[in-house]
Z-matrix of the N, CA and C atoms (Angstrom, degrees):
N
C 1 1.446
C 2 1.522 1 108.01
N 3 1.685 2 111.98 1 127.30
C 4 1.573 3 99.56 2 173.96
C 5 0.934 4 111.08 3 -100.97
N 6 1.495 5 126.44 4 158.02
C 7 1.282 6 152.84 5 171.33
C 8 1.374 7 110.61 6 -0.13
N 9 1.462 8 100.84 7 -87.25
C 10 2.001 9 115.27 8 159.87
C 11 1.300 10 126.57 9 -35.77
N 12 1.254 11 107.67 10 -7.29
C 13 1.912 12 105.55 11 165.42
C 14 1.149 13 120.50 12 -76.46
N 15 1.695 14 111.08 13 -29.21
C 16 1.416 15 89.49 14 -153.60
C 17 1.461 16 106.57 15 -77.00
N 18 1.238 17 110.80 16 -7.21
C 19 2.117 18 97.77 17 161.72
C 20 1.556 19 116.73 18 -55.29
N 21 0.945 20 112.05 19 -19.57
C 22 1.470 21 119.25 20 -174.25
C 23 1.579 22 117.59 21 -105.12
N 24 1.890 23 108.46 22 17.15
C 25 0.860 24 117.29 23 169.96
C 26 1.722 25 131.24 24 -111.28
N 27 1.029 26 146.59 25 162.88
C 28 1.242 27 143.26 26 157.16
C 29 1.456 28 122.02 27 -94.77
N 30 1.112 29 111.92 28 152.35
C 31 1.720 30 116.59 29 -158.38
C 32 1.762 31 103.95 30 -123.27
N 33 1.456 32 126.63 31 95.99
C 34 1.424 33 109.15 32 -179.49
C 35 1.775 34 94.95 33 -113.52
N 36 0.997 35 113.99 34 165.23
C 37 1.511 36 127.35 35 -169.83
C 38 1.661 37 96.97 36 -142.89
N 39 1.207 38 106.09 37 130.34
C 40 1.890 39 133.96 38 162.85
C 41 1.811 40 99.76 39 -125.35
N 42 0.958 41 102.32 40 57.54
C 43 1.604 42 112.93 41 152.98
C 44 1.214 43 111.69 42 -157.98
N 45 1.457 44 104.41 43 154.27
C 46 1.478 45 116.81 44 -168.37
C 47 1.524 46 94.43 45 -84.62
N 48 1.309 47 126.98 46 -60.88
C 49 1.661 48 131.25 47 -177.10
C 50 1.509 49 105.29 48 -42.83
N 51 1.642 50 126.52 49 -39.94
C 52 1.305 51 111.47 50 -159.01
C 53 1.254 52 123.61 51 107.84
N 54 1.537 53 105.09 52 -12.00
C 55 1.682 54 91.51 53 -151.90
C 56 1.690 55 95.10 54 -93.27
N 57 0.702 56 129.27 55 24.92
C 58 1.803 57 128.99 56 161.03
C 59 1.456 58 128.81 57 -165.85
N 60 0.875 59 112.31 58 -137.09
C 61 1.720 60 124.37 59 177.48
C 62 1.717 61 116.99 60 118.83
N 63 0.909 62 90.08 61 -149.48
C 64 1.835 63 104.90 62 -166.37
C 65 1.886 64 98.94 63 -105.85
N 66 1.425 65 88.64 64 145.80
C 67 1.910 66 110.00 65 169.41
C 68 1.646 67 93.45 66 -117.09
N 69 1.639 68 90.02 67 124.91
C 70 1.836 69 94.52 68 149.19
C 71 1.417 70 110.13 69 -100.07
N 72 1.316 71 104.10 70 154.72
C 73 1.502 72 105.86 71 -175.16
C 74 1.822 73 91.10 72 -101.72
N 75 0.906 74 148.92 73 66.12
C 76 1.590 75 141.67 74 157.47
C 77 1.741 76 118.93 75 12.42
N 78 1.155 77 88.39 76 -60.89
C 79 1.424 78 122.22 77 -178.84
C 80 1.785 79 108.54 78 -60.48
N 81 1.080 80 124.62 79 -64.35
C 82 1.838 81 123.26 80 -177.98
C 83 1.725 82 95.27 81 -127.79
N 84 1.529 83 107.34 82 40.63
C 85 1.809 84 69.51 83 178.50
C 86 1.279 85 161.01 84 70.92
N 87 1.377 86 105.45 85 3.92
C 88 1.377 87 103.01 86 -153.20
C 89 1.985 88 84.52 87 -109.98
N 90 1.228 89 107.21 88 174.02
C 91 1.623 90 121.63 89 175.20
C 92 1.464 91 114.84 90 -140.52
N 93 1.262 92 115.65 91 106.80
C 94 1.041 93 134.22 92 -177.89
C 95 2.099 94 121.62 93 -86.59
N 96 1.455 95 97.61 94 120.85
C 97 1.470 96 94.40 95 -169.72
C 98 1.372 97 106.53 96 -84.65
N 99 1.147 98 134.35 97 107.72
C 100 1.903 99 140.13 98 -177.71
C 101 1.423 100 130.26 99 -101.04
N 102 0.738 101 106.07 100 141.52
C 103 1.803 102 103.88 101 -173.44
C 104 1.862 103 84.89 102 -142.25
N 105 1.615 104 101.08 103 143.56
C 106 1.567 105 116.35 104 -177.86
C 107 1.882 106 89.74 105 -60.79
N 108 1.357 107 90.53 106 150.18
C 109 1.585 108 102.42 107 165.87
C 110 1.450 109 103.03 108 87.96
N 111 0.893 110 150.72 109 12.76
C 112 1.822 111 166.53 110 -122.22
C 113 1.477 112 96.80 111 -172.12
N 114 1.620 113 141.60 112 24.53
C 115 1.096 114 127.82 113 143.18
C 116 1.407 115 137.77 114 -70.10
N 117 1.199 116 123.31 115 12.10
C 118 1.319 117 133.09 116 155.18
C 119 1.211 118 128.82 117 -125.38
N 120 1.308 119 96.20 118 15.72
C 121 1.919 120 89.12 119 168.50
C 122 1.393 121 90.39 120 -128.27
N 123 2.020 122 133.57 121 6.31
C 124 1.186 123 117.49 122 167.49
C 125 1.574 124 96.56 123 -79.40
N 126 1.369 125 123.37 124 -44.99
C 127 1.336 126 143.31 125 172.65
C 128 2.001 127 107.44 126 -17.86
N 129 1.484 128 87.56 127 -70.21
C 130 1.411 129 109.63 128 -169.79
C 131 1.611 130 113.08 129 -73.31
N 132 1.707 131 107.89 130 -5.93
C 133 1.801 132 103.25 131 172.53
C 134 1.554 133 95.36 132 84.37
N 135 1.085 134 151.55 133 42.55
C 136 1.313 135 140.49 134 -166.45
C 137 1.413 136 114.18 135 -146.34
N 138 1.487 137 103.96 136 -9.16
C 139 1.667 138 91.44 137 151.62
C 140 1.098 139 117.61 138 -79.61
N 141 1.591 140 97.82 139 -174.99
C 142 1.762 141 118.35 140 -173.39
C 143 1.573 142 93.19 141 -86.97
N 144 1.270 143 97.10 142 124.81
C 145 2.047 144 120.58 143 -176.46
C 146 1.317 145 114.86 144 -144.65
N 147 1.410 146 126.35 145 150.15
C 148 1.063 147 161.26 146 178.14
C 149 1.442 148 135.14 147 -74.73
N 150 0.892 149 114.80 148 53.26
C 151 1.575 150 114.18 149 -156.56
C 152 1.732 151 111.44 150 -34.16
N 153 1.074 152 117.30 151 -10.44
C 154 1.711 153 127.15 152 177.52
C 155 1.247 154 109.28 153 -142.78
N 156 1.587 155 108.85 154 155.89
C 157 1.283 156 96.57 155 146.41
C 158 1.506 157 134.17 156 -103.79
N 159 1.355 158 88.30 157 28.97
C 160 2.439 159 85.58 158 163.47
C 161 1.792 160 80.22 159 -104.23
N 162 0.882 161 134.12 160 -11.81
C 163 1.958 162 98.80 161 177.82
C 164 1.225 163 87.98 162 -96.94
N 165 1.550 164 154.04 163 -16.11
C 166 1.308 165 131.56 164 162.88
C 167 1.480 166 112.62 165 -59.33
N 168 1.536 167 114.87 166 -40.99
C 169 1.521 168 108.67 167 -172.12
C 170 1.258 169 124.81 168 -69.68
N 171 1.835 170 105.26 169 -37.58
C 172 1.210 171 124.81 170 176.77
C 173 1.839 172 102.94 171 -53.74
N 174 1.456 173 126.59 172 -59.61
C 175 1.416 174 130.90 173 -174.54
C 176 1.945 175 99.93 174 -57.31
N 177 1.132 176 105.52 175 -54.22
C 178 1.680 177 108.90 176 172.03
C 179 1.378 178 123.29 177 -30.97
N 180 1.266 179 97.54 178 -41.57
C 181 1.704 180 100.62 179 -149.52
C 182 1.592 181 93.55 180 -104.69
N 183 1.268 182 131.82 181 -22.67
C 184 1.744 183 136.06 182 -157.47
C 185 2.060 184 78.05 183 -81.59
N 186 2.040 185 68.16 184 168.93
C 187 1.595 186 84.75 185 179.43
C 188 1.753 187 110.76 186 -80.76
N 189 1.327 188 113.28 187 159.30
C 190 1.803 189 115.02 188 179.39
C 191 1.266 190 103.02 189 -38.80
N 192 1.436 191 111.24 190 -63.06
C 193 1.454 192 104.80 191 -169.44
C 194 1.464 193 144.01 192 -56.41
N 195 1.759 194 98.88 193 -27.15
C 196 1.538 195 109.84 194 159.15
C 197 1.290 196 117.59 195 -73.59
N 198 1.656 197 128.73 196 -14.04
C 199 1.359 198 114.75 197 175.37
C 200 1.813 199 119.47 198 -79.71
């Protein structure tokens, strides 16, 4: 993901603190897993991502153990 996406992204959070959550990419779909301090390896494409979001929902929604 470059830099200039993340306007073209959506920001949801499943933490109470804040300190991360998920990027939608609007644009291709994709879902990005984020944690604060992770601006250069969201930068660099090198987190753990989603090429969609039905394989984000699908991994979301299954039980722990099937993921």
């Amino acid at each position: 993901m470059k830099f200039g996406e993340f306007l073209r992204t959506i920001f949801y959070s499943v933490q109470a603190k804040g300190e991360g959550g998920y990027l939608y990419n609007i644009e291709d779909d994709s879902v990005w897993d984020y944690q604060m301090g992770q601006l250069q390896q969201l930068a660099d494409g090198t987190l753990p991502h989603w090429d969609s979001f039905y394989e984000f929902m699908i991994w979301y929604l299954s039980d722990e153990e099937d993921a």
